[in-house]
C-alpha positions as CSV (number, residue, x, y, z in Angstrom):
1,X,-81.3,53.6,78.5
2,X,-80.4,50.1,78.2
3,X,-81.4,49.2,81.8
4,X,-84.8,51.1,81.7
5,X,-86.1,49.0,78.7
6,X,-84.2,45.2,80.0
7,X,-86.8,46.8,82.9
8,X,-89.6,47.3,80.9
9,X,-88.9,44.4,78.8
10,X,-91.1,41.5,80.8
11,X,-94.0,44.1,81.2
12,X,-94.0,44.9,77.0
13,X,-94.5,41.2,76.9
14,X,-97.2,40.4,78.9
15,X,-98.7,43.6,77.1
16,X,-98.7,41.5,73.8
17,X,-98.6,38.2,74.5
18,X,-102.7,38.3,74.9
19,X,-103.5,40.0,71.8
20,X,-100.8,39.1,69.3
21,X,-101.0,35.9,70.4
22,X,-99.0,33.4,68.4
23,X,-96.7,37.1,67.0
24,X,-96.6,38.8,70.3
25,X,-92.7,38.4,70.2
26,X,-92.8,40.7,66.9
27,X,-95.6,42.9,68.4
28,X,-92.8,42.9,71.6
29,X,-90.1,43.4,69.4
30,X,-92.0,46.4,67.5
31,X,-93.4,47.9,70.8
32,X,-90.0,48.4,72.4
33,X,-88.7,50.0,69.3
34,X,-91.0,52.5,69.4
35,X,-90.5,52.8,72.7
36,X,-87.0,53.5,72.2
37,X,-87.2,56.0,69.1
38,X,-89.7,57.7,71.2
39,X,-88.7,58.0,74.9
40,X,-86.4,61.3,73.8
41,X,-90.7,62.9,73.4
42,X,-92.3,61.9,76.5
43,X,-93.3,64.8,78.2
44,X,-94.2,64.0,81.2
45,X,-92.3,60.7,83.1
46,X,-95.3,60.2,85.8
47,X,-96.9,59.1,82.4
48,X,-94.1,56.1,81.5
49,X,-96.3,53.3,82.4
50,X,-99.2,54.8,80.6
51,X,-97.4,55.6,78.0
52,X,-95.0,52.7,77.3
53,X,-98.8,50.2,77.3
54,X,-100.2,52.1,74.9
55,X,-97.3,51.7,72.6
56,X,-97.6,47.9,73.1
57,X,-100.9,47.9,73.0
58,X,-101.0,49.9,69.1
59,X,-97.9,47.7,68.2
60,X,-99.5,44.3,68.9
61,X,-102.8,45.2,67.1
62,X,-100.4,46.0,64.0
63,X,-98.6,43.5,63.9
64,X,-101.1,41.1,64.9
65,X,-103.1,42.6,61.9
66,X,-99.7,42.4,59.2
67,X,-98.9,38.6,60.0
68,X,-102.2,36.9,61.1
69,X,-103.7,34.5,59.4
70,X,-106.7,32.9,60.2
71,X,-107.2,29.3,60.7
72,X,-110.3,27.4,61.9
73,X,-109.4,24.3,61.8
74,X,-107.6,22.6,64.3
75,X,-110.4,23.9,67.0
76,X,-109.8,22.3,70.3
77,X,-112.6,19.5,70.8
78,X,-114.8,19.2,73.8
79,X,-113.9,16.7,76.4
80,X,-115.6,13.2,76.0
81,X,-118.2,13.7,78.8
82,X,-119.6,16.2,76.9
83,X,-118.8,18.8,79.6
84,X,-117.7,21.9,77.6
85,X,-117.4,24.4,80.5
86,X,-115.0,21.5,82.2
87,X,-112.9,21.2,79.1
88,X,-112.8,24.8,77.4
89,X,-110.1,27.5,78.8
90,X,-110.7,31.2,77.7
91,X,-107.9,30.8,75.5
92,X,-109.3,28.2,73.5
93,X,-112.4,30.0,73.5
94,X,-110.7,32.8,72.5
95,X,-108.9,31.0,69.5
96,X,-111.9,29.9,68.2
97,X,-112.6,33.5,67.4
98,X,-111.9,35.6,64.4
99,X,-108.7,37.9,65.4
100,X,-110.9,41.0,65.2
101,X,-113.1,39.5,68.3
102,X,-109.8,38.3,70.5
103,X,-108.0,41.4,69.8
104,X,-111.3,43.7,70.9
105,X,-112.2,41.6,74.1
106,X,-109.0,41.1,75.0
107,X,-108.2,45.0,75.0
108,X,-111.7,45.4,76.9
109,X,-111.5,42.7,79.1
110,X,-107.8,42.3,79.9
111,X,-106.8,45.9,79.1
112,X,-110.2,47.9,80.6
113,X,-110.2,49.9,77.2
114,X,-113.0,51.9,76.8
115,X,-114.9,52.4,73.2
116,X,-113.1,55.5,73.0
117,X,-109.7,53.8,73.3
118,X,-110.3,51.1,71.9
119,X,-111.3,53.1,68.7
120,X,-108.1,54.8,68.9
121,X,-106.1,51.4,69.2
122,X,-108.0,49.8,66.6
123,X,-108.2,53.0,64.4
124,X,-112.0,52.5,63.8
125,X,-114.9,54.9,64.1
126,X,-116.7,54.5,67.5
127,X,-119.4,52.9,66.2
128,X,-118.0,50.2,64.4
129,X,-115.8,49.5,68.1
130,X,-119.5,48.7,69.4
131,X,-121.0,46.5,66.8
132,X,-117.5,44.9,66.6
133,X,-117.9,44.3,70.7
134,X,-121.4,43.5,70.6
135,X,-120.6,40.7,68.2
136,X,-117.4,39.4,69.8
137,X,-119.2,39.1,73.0
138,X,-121.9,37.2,70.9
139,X,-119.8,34.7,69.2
140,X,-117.5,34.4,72.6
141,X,-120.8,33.4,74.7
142,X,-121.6,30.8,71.5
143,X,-118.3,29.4,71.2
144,X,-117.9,29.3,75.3
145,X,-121.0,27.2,75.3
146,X,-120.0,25.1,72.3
147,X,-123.1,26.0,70.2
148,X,-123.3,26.3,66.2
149,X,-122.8,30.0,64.9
């Protein structure tokens, strides 16, 4: 048991890391617990993988959600030239964002979520997954481009 999650270990990280952000070593820490009370249930092994991302993928939303807290200040500035696109990485883009928006990009851009899954991960009606999306993408493309909200 002990080598199969020091195996899985790296992969529950990078899991996290992009939506728990600054707490994805909690949202780690979380996910392979659950992993570990849980692996006795698993069904079917074929499924691990699938299985074992989902669990880090619910556990970082949580636990991003439980110890965030949201700061705008401190918002990386755009390079002198005035160049935004030459200056701005998607991370700082993505930190400019409310946590709602990075976490629902993230799990539909990094991830490939669907709405379905995504309203399962997020524990949100369908509907609200779109408008959620709709405006994340919105406030991404404004913040990517450096314009006022």
């Amino acid at each position: 048991m002990n080598d199969l999650l020091v195996h899985i270990t790296p992969f529950v990280g990078r899991l996290c890391l992009p939506i728990a952000r600054t707490h994805s070593c909690d949202a780690a820490q979380e996910a392979m617990l659950a992993i570990y009370r849980g692996l006795r249930g698993l069904r079917e092994p074929l499924a691990f993988y699938g299985w074992v991302r989902s669990i880090a993928v619910r556990e970082a939303v949580r636990t991003s959600k439980r110890l965030a807290l949201e700061h705008t200040d401190g918002l990386p500035d755009v390079a002198p030239d005035g160049d935004p696109l030459g200056a701005v990485h998607i991370s700082d883009v993505l930190d400019r964002l409310p946590r709602e928006h990075r976490e629902i990009l993230t799990l539909r851009a990094v991830y490939g979520l669907n709405e379905r899954e995504l309203a399962s991960a997020l524990r949100l009606p369908v509907g609200t997954v779109r408008s959620r999306l709709h405006r994340a993408r919105r406030n991404f493309q404004r913040a990517w481009t450096h314009q006022p909200a």
